[in-house]
VOFIFI-615966 format. One record per residue (C-alpha): residue number from 1; x, y, z; residue in three letters. Coordinates in nm, 2 decimals. Layout:
BEGIN
resi, x, y, z, resn
NUM, X, Y, Z, ALA
...
// end
This chain:
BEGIN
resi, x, y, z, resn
1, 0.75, -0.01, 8.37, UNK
2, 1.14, 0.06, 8.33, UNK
3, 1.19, -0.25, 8.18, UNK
4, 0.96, -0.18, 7.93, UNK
5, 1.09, 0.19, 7.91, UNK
6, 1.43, 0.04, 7.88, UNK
7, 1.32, -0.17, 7.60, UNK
8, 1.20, 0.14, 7.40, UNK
9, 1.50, 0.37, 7.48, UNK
10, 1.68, 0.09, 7.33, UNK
11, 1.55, 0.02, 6.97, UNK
12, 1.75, 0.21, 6.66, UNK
13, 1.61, 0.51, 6.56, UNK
14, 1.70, 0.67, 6.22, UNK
15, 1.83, 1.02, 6.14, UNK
16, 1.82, 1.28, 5.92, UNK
17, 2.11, 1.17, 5.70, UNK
18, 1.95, 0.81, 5.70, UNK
19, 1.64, 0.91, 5.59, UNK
20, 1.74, 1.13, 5.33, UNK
21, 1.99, 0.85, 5.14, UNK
22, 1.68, 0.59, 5.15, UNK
23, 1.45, 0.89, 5.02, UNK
24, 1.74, 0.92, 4.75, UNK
25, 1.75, 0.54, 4.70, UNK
26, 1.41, 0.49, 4.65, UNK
27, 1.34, 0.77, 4.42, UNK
28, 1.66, 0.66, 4.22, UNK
29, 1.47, 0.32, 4.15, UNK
30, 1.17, 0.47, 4.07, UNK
31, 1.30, 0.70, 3.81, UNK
32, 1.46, 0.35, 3.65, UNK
33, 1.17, 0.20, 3.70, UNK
34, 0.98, 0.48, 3.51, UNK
35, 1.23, 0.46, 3.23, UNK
36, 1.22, 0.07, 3.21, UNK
37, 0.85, 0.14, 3.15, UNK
38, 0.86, 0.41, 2.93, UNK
39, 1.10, 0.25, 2.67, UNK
40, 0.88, -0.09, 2.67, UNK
41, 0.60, 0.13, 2.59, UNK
42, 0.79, 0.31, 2.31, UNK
43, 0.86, 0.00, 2.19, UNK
44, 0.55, -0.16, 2.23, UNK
45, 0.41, 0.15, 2.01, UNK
46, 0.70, 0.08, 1.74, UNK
47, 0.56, -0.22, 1.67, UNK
48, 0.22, -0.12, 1.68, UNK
49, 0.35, 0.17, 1.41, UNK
50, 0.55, -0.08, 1.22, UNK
51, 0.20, -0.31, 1.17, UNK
52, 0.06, -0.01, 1.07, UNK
53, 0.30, 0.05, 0.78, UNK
54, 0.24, -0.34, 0.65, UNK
55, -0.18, -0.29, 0.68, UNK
56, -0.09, 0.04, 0.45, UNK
57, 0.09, -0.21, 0.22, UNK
58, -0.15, -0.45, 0.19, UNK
59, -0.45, -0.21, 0.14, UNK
60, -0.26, -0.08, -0.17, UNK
61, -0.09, -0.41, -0.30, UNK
62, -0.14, -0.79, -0.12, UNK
63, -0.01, -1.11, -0.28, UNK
64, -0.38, -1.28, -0.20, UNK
65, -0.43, -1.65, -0.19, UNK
66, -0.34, -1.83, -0.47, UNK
67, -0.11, -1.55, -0.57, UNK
68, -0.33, -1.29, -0.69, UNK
69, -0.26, -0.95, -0.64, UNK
70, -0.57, -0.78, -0.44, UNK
71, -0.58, -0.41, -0.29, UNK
72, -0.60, -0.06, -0.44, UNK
73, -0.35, -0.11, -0.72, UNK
74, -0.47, -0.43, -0.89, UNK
75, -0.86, -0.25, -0.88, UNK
76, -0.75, 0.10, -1.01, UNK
77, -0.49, 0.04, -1.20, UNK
78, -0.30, 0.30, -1.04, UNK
79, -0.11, 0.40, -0.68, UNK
80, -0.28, 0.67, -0.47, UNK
81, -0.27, 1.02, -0.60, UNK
82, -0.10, 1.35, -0.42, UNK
83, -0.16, 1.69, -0.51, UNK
84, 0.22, 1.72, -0.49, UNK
85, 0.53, 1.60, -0.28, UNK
86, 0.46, 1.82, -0.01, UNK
87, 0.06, 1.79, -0.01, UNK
88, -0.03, 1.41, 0.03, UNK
89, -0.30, 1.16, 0.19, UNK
90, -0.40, 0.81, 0.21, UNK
91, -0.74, 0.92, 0.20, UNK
92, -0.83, 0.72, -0.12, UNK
93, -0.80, 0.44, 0.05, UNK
94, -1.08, 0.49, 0.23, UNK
95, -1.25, 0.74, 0.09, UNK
96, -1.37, 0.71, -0.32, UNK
97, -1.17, 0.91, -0.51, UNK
98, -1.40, 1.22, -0.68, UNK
99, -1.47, 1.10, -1.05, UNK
100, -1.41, 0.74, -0.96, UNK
101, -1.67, 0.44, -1.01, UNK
102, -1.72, 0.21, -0.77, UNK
103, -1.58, -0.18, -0.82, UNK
104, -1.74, -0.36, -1.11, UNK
105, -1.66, -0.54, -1.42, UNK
106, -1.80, -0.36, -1.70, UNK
107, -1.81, -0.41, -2.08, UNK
108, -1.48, -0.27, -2.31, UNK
109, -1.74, -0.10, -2.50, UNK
110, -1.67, 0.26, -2.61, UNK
111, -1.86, 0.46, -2.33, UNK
112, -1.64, 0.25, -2.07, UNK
113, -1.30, 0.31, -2.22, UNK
114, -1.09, 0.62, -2.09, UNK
115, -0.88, 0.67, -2.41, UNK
116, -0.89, 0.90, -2.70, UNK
117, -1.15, 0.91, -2.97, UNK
118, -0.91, 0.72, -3.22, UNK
119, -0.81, 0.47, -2.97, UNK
120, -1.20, 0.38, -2.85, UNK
121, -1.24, 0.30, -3.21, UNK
122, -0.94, 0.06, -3.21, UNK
123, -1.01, -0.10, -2.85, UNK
124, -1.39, -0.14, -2.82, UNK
125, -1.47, -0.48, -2.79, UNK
126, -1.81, -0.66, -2.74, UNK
127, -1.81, -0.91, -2.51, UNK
128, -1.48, -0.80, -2.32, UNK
129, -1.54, -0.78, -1.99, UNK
130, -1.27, -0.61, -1.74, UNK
131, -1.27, -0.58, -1.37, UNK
132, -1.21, -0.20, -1.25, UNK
133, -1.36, 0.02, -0.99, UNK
134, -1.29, 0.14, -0.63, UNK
135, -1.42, -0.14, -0.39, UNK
136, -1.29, 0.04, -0.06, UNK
137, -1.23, 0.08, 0.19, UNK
138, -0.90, -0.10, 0.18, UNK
139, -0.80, 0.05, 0.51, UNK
140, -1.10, 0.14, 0.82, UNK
141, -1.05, 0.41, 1.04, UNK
142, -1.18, 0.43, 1.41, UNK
143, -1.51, 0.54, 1.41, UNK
144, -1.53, 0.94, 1.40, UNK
145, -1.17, 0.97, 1.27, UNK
146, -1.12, 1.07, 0.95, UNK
147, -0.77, 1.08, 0.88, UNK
148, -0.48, 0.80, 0.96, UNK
149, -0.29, 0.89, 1.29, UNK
150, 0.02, 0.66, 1.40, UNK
151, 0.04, 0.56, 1.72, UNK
152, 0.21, 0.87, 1.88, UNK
153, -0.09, 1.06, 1.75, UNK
154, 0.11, 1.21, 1.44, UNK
155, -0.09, 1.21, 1.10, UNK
156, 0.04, 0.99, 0.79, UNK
157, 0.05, 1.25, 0.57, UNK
158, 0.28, 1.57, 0.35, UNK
159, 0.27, 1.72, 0.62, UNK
160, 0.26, 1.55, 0.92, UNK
161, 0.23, 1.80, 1.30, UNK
162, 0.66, 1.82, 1.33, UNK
163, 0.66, 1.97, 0.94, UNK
164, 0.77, 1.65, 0.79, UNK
165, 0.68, 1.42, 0.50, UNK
166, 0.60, 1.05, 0.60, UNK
167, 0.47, 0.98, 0.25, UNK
168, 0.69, 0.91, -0.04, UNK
169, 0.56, 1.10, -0.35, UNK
170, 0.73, 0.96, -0.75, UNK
171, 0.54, 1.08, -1.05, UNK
172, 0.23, 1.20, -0.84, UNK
173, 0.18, 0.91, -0.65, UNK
174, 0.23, 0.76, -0.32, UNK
175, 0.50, 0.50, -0.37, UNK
176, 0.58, 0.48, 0.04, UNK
177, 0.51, 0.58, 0.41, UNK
178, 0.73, 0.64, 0.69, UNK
179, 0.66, 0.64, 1.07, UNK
180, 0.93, 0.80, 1.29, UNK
181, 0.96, 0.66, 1.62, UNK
182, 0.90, 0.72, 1.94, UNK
183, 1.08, 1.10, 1.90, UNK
184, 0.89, 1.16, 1.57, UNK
185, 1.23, 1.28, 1.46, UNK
186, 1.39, 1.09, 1.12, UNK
187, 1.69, 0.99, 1.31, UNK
188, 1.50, 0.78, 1.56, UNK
189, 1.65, 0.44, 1.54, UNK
190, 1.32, 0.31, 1.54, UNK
191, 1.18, 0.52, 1.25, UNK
192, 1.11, 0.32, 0.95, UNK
193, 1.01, 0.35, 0.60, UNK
194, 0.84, 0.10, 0.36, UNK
195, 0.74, 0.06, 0.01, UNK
196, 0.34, 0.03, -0.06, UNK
197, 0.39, -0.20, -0.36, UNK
198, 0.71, -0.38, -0.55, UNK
199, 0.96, -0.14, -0.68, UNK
200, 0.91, -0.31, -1.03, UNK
201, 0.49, -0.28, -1.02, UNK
202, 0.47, 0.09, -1.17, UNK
203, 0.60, -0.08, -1.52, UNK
204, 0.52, -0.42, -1.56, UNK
205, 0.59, -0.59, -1.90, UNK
206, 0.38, -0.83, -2.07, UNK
207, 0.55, -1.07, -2.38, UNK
208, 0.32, -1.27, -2.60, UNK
209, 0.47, -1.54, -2.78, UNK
210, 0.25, -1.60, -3.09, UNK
211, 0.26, -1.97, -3.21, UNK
212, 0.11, -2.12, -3.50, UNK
213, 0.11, -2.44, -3.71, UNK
214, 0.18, -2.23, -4.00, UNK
215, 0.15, -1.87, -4.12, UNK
216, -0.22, -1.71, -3.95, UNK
217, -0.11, -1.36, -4.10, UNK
218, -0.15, -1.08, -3.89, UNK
219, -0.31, -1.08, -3.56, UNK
220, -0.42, -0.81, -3.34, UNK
221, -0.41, -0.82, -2.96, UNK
222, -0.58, -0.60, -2.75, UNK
223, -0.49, -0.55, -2.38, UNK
224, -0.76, -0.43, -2.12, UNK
225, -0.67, -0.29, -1.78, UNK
226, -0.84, -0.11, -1.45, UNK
227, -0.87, 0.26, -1.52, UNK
228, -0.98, 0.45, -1.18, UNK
229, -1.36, 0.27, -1.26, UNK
230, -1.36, 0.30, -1.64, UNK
231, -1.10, 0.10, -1.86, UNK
232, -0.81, 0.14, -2.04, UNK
233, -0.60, -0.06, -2.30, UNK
234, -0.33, -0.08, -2.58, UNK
235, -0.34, -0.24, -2.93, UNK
236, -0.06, -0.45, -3.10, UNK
237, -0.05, -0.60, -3.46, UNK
238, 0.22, -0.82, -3.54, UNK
239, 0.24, -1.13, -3.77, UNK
240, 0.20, -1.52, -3.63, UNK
241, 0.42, -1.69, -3.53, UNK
242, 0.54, -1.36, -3.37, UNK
243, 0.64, -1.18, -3.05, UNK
244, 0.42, -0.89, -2.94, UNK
245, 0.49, -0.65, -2.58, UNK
246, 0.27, -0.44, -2.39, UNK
247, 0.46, -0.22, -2.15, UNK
248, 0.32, -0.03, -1.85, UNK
249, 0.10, -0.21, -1.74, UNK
250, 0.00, -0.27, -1.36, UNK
251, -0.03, -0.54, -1.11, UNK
252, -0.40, -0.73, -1.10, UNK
253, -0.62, -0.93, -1.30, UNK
254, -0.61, -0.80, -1.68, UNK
255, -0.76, -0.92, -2.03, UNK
256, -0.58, -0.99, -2.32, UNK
257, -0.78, -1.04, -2.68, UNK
258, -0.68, -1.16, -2.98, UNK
259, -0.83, -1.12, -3.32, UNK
260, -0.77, -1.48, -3.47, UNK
261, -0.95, -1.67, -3.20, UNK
262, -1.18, -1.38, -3.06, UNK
263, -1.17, -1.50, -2.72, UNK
264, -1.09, -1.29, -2.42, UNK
265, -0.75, -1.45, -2.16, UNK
266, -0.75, -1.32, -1.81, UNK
267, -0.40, -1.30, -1.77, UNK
268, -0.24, -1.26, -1.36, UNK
269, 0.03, -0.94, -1.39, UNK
270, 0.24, -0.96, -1.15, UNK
271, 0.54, -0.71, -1.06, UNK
272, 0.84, -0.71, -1.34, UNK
273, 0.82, -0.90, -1.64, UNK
274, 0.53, -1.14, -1.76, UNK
275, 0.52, -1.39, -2.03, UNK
276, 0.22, -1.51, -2.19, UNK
277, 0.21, -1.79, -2.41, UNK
278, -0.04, -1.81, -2.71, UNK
279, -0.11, -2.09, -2.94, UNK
280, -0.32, -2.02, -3.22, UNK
281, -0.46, -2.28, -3.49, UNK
// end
């Protein structure tokens, strides 16, 4: 019994001060630990965020396979609206725009054509066919939401919870969108900002180059384009051989007519310039 009671009296025993420096230890490493785990999951969310930015991209322009533009610009004809730069939303891209039709190709006959009077009578063409039309949604949200959220639980949109503008606003449209990091502040080193289509799509050029064996007189080409659903267009006349150019147009699938063989082209327009050439007999 003093043996054993010997044995007992002689094993370490801690105090106070010992205790409270490996209190102090551990919760030192736990606080690290707690920060090592909050800044993966900050950036875990980054990238979650900065995926978010690229599905916003392609929803509104994608280079598709075979190098086709696809999305919301190449069907409408047109970027997503705002009510102004400091009242914007994505929602068109899931939600039909009010007055829109939905995705079909229709007929560049006059009741499809959103032009004036005088240039109906210029453009309608039998047997034109154009494709046009909302064929959303380009972008799903989780069932029972009905606006976009980044990750952090801010909304995409003019303006977002903290008073900002995450949407880029030229002209009335949305040209970009902006997540802000982690902080939801613009000086976040992981904020970031990206453009929803090309910075040369709001303008694209097209260049026919007329050639003929010899003098056809004057042709007239007719270019048909997406028009929110209905259709719109431009006429040229020139003489062939000739040059003629159609400017502002948009990215997509669009039809170009001319009046010497009376056959309808679908032409690819793709961001910037475009050349098209056209042999006639």
């Amino acid at each position: 019994m003093n043996c054993k009671y010997a044995i007992f009296r002689g094993r370490p025993a801690f105090t106070l001060v010992e205790l409270t420096v490996a209190l102090l230890i551990l919760a030192a490493l736990a606080h690290l630990a707690m920060r090592e785990v909050s800044h993966l999951r900050d950036a875990r969310l980054a990238d979650v965020a900065d995926r978010q930015l690229e599905e916003l991209r392609d929803s509104v322009y994608c280079r598709a396979v075979g190098e086709q533009s696809t999305g919301f610009l190449a069907d409408m004809g047109r970027l997503p609206q705002a009510e102004s730069a400091d009242c914007a939303s994505l929602e068109e891209l899931w939600k039909k725009p009010d007055g829109s039709l939905p995705f079909a190709v229709r007929e560049a006959v006059s009741s499809n054509l959103c032009v004036s009077a005088a240039e109906k009578a210029l453009l309608a063409e039998n047997g034109v066919w154009v494709p046009t039309g909302w064929r959303g949604p380009y972008l799903r949200l989780p069932v029972g939401r009905d606006e976009l959220l980044d990750p952090w639980g801010n909304p995409m949109s003019n303006p977002d919870s903290a008073g900002y503008s995450r949407l880029g606003v030229t002209n009335g449209c949305i040209v970009s969108a902006a997540h802000f990091g982690p902080t939801a502040r613009r000086d976040d080193p992981r904020s970031r900002t990206l453009a929803l289509a090309p910075a040369d799509s709001a303008d694209c050029t097209l260049t026919v180059n007329i050639a003929a064996t010899e003098s056809a007189g004057t042709v007239s080409l007719k270019w048909f384009g997406p028009a929110s659903g209905m259709i719109t267009g431009v006429v040229e006349t020139v003489s062939a051989p000739g040059t003629a150019r159609f400017d502002g147009l948009t990215p997509g699938v669009r039809v170009l007519w001319d009046s010497a063989t009376k056959a309808p082209r679908f032409i690819e327009i793709k961001p910037g310039d475009n050349v098209c050439q056209l042999n006639l007999p």
